[in-house]
C-alpha positions as CSV (number, residue, x, y, z in Angstrom):
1,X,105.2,144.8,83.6
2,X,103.9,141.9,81.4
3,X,107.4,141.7,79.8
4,X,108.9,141.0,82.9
5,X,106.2,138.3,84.8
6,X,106.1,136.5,81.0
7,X,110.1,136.0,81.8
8,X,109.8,135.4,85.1
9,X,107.2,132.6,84.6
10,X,109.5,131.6,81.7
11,X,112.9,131.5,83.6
12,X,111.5,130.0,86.4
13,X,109.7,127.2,85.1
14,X,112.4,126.0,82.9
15,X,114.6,126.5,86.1
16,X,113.1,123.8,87.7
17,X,112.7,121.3,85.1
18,X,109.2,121.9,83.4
19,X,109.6,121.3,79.5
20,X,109.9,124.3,77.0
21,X,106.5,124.0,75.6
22,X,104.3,124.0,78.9
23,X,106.5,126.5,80.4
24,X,105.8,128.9,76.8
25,X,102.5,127.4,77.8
26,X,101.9,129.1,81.9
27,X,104.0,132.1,80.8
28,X,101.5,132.9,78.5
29,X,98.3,131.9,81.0
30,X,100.3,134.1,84.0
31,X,99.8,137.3,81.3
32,X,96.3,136.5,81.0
33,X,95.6,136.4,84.8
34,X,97.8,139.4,85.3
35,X,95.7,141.2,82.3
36,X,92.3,139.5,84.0
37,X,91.5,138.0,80.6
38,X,91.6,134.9,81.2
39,X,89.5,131.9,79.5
40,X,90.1,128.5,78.4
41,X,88.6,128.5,75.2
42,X,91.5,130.9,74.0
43,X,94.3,129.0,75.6
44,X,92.6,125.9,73.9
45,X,91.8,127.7,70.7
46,X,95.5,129.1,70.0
47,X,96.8,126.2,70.5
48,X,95.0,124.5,68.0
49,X,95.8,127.1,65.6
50,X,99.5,127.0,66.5
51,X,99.7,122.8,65.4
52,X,96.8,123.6,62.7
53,X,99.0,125.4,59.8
54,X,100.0,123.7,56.5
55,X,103.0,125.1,56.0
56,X,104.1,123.2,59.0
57,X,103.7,119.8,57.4
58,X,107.0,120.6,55.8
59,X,108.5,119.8,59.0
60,X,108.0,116.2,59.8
61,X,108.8,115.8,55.7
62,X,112.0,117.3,55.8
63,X,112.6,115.7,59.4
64,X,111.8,111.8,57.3
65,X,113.9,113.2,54.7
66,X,116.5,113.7,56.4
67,X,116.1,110.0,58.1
68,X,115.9,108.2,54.8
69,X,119.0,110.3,53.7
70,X,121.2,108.9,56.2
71,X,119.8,105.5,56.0
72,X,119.7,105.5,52.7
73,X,123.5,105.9,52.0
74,X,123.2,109.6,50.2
75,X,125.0,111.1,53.3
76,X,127.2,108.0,52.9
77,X,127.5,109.0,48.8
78,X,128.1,112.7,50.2
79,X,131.0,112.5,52.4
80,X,132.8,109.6,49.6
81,X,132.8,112.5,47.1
82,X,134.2,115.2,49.4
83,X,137.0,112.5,50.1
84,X,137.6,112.0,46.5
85,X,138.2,115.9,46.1
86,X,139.6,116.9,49.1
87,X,140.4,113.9,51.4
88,X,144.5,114.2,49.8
89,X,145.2,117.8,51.5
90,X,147.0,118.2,54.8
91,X,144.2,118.0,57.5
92,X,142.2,116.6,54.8
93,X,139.7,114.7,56.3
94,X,138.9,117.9,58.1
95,X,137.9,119.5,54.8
96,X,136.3,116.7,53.8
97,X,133.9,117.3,56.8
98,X,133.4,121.0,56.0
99,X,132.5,120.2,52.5
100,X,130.3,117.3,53.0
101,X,128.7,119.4,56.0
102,X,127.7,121.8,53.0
103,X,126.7,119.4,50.6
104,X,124.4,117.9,53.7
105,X,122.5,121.3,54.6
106,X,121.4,121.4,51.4
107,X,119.6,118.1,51.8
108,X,118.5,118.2,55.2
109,X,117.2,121.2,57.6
110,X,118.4,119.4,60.8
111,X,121.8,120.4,62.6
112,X,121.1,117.0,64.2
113,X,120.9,115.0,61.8
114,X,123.6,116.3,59.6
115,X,125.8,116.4,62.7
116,X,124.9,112.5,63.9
117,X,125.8,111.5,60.2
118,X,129.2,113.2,60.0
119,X,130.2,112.3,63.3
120,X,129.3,108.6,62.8
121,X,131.0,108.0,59.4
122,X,134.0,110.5,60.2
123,X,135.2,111.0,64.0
124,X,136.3,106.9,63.9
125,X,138.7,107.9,60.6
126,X,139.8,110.8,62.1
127,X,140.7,109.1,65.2
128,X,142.1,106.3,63.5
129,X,144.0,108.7,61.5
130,X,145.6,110.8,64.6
131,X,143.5,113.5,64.5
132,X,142.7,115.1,67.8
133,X,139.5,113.7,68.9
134,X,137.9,116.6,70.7
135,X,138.9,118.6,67.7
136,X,137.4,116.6,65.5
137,X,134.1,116.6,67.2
138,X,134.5,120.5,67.4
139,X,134.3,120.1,63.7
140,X,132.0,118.0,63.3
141,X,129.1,120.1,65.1
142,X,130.3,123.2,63.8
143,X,129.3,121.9,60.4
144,X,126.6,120.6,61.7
145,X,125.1,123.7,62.2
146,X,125.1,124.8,58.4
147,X,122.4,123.1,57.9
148,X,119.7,125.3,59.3
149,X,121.0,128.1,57.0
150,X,121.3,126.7,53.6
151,X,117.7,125.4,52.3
152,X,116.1,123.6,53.1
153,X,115.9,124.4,56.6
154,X,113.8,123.4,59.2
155,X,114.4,127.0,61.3
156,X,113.1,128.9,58.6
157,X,109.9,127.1,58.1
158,X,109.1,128.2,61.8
159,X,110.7,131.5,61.3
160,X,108.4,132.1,58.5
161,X,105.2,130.6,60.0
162,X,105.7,132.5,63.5
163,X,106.4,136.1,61.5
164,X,104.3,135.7,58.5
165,X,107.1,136.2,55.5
166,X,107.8,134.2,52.4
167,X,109.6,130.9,53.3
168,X,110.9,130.8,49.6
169,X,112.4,134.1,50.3
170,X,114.0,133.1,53.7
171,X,115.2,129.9,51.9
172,X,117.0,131.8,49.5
173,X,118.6,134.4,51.3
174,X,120.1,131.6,53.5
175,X,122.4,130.2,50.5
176,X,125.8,132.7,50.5
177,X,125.3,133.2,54.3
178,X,125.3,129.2,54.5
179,X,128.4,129.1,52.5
180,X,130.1,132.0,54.5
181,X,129.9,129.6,57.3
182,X,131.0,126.9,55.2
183,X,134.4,129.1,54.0
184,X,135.0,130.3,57.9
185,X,135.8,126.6,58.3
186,X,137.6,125.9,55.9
187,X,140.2,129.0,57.0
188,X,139.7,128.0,60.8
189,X,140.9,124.4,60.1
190,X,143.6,125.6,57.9
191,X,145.0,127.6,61.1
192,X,143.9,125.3,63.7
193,X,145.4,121.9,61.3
194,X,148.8,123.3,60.2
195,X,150.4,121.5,63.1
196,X,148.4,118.3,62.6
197,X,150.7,114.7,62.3
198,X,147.9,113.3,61.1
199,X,148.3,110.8,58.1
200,X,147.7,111.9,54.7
201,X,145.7,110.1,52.4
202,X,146.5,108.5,48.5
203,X,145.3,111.0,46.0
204,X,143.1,109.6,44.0
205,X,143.5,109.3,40.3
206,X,141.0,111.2,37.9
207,X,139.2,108.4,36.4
208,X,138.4,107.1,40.2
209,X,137.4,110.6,41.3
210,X,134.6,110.5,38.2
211,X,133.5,107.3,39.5
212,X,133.2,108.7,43.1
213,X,131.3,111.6,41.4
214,X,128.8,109.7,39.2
215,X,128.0,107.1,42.7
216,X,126.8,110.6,44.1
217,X,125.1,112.1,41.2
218,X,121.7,111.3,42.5
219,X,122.3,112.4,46.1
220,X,123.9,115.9,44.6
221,X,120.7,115.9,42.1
222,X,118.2,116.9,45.4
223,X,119.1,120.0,46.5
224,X,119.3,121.3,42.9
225,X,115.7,120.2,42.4
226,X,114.9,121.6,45.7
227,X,116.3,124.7,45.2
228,X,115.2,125.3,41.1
229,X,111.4,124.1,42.2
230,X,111.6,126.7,45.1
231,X,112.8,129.2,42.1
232,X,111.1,128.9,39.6
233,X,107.3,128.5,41.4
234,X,106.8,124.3,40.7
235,X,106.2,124.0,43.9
236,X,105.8,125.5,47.6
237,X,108.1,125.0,50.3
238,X,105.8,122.5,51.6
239,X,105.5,120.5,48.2
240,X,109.3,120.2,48.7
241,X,109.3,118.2,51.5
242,X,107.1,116.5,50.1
243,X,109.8,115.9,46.8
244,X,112.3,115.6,49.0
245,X,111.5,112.9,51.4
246,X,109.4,110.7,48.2
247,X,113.0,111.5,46.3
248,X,115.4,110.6,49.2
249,X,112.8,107.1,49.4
250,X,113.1,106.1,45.9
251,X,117.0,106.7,45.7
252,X,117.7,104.8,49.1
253,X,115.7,102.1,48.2
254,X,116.1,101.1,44.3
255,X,119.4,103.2,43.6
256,X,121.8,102.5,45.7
257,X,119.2,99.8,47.2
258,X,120.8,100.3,51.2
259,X,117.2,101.7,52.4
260,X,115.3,98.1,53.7
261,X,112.0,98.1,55.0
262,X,113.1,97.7,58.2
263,X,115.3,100.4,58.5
264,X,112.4,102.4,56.7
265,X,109.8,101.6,59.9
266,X,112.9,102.9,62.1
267,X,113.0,106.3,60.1
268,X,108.8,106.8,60.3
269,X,108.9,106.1,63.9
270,X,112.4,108.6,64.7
271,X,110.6,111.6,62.3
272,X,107.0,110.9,64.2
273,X,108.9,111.3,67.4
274,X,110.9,114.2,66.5
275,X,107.8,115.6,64.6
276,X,105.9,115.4,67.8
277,X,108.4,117.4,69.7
278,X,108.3,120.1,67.0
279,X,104.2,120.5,66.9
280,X,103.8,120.5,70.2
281,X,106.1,123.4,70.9
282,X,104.3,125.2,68.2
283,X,101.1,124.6,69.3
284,X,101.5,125.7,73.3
285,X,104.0,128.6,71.7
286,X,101.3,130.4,69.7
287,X,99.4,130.7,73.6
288,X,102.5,132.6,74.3
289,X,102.6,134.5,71.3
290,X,98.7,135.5,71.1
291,X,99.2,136.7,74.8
292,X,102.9,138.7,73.8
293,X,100.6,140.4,71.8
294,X,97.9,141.7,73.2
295,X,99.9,142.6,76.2
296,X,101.7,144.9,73.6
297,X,105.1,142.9,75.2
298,X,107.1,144.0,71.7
299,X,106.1,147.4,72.6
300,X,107.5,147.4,76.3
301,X,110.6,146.0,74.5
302,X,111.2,148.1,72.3
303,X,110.7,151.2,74.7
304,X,113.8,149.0,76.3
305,X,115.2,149.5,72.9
306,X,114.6,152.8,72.3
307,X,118.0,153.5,73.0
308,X,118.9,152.0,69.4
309,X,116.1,153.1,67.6
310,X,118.5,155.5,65.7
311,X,120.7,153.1,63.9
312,X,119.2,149.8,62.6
313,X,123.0,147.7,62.6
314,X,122.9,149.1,66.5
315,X,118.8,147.9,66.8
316,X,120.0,144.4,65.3
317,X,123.5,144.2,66.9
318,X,121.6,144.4,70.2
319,X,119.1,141.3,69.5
320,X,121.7,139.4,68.3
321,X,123.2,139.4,71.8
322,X,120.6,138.6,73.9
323,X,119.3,135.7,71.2
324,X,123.6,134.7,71.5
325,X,122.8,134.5,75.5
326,X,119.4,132.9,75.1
327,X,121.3,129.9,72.8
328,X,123.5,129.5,75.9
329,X,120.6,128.1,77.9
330,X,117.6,127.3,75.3
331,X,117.1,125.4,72.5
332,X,117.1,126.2,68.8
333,X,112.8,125.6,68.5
334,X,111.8,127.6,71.6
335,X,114.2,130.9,70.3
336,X,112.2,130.7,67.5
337,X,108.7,130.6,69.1
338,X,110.0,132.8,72.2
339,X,112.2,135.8,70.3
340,X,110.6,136.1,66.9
341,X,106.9,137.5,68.0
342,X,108.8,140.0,70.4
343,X,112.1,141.5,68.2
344,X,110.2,141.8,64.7
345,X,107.7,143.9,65.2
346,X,110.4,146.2,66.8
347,X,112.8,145.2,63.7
348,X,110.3,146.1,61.0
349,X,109.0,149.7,62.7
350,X,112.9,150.6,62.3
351,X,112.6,149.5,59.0
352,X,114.6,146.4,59.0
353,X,114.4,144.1,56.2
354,X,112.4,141.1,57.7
355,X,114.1,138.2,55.8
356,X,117.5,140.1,56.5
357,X,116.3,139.8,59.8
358,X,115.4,136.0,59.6
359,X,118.6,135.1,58.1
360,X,120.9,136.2,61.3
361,X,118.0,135.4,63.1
362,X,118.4,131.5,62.4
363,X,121.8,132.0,61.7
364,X,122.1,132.9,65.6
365,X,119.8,130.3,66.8
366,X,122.2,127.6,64.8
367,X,125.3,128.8,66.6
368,X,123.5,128.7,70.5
369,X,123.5,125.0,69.3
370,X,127.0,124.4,69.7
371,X,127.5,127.0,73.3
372,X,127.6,125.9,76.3
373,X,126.0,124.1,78.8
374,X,122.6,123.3,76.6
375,X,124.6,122.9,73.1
376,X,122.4,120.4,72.0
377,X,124.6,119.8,68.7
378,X,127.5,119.0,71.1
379,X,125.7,116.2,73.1
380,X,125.2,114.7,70.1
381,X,128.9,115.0,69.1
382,X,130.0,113.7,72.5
383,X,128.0,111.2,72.7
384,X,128.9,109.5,69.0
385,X,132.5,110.7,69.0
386,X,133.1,109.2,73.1
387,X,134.7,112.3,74.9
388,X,133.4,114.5,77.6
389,X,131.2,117.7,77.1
390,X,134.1,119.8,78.5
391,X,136.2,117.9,75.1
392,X,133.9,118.5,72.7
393,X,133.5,122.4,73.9
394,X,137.2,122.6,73.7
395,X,137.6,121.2,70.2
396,X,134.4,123.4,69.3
397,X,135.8,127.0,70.0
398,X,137.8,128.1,66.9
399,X,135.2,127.2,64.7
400,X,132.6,129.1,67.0
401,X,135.1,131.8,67.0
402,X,134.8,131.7,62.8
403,X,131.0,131.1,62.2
404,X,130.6,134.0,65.2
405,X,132.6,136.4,63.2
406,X,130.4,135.3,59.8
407,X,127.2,137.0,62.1
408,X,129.2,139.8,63.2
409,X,129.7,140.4,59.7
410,X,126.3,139.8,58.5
411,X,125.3,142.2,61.2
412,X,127.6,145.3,60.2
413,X,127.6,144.5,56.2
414,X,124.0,144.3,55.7
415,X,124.2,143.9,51.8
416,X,126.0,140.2,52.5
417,X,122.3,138.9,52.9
418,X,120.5,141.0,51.2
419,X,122.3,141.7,47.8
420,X,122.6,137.8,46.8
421,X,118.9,137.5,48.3
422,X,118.3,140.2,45.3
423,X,119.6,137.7,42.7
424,X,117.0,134.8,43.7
425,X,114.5,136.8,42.8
């Protein structure tokens, strides 16, 4: 019964228009009234608790880092060395999107971000090139989306806060699965580009590729301190942000000297913004999630469940599907906040691997970004690249079609997560 006057509450508030985090908010006071339990000094208390966690103040680090990145001209740096490489190939311009979306993720947790930058930089050359806009834009947020995947990410962080597991772990076990998504783009646009009249571009000689490569050295230099200081114990995920948006700071502004101070007030003000958005939903989410839990809601759920309680790929197979129809209609944050206190508990007494879990979990959440109607990677994609909605969705569905099939596959081969996550450790 609480299960379903949580929803209700839930549904019906965002229905008409209340924001995520004070709907999470009166979902979880309607349990308390309905359990006669309720007092203010809880509600008031939880949410304190919910904002008051230092592992969140990764996320407004990583959020600036990801702001001084693109002002900064290392996303710049990023996508001139996947031209260099790969900008010669039939469709090439494409690939270079798919590879500097990769090389992006693993500077920045934000699909946003990653997306605004490639869209800016690329969708004018691929239009000026005679590539098809909407499918360019399809592109474009569909490599986007890498980014909460491979660390660091932003969807782990609160993956890991919300369900109490090792970030580092979670951070880890997103790199193949990333890259999986990376490849099912790269074989997408191959199909979807063979017809494409698009001009071809001058390969580049050696010597200028080497010069392309040593500009980008220092961008290419972050995630590979990121990812050996998560490794190797110098510091916590939260120290990385830390490194991250002090390294992305230095770079911008002495290195490649494109970061003015300026531009530098604009990136504070975006992240404290953005940050705001983010704490804020954690802090009226852990109402929700106190009250989920002491009206046993993951219980009720999984009595729902119960039917695939024999076969864990079955138990997992079924979440997937209603977080897929969730991403239709919510955003990536309150997926997190709303699904993860309810399906783990239910995923760890059938003895499912909790990062495992985590990993499709986000996974998931990243591809609701780019479905229809909320997709709130394709607004942004729309917006920058000039085409409808109804455009960008078009250009968007092989390559949802291709990261889709990377879940499915992550769902019914288990080991593709877990077995690499074993070599991290």
């Amino acid at each position: 019964m609480s299960a379903l006057i949580f929803l209700g509450i839930l549904l019906a508030l965002i229905v008409i228009g209340m924001p995520i985090a004070f709907a999470l908010l009166f979902a979880g006071v309607g349990i308390m009234l309905q359990l006669d339990q309720f007092d203010a000094q809880i509600v008031v208390q939880n949410a304190i608790g919910g904002a008051d966690n230092f592992v969140l103040m990764a996320v407004p680090f990583f959020i600036l880092a990801g702001e001084f990145m693109n002002a900064g001209g290392l996303s710049k740096r990023i996508v001139d060395l996947a031209s260099a490489f790969v900008g010669h190939l039939r469709g090439g311009l494409g690939y270079v999107a798919i590879f500097a979306a990769v090389l992006l993720a693993s500077l920045s947790g934000s699909a946003v971000a990653d997306t605004a930058a490639l869209a800016a930089i690329l969708v004018p050359m691929m239009r000026q090139a005679g590539y098809d806009p909407a499918r360019s834009c399809g592109l474009m947020a569909a490599g986007g989306i890498i980014a909460p995947v491979i660390p660091p990410s932003i969807g782990f962080l609160l993956f890991g806060v919300v369900a109490n597991i090792s970030i580092t772990r979670l951070f880890l076990a997103g790199i193949v699965p990333g890259v999986l998504m990376g490849a099912s783009l790269v074989v997408a646009w191959w199909l979807v580009s063979r017809r494409e009249t698009a001009a071809v571009a001058e390969k580049l000689p050696l010597g200028r590729r080497l010069a392309v490569l040593a500009q980008g050295f220092w961008a290419l230099l972050l995630p590979v301190i990121i990812i050996g200081g998560l490794k190797f114990g110098i510091f916590t995920p939260t120290e990385a942000a830390v490194v991250a948006a002090a390294y992305a700071l230095v770079v911008g502004l002495f290195i490649y000297r494109e970061l003015t101070w300026p531009a530098i007030y604009h990136c504070l003000l975006v992240s404290a913004r953005t940050t705001a958005v983010v704490l804020i939903l954690a802090a009226l989410a852990m109402v929700a999630s106190y009250m989920i839990t002491i009206a046993d809601i993951p219980g009720q759920v999984g009595q729902w469940m119960q039917v695939f309680a024999g076969s864990q790929r079955l138990l997992v197979a079924a979440m997937m599907v209603a977080v897929f129809l969730a991403g239709m209609v919510l955003d990536f944050i309150p997926i997190v906040l709303i699904f993860t206190p309810v399906f783990l508990p239910i995923a760890q007494a059938a003895g499912v691997d909790p990062v495992y879990l985590g990993v499709v979990f986000i996974m998931n959440c990243s591809i609701g970004m780019i479905t229809p109607p909320v997709g709130v990677v394709l607004n942004v994609v729309s917006s920058i690249g000039k085409i409808s909605i109804a455009q960008a969705t078009r250009g968007v569905v092989p390559f949802l079609i291709a990261e889709t099939a990377v879940l499915v596959a992550l769902v019914v081969f288990p080991a593709l997560v877990t077995v690499p996550a074993g070599w991290w450790r």
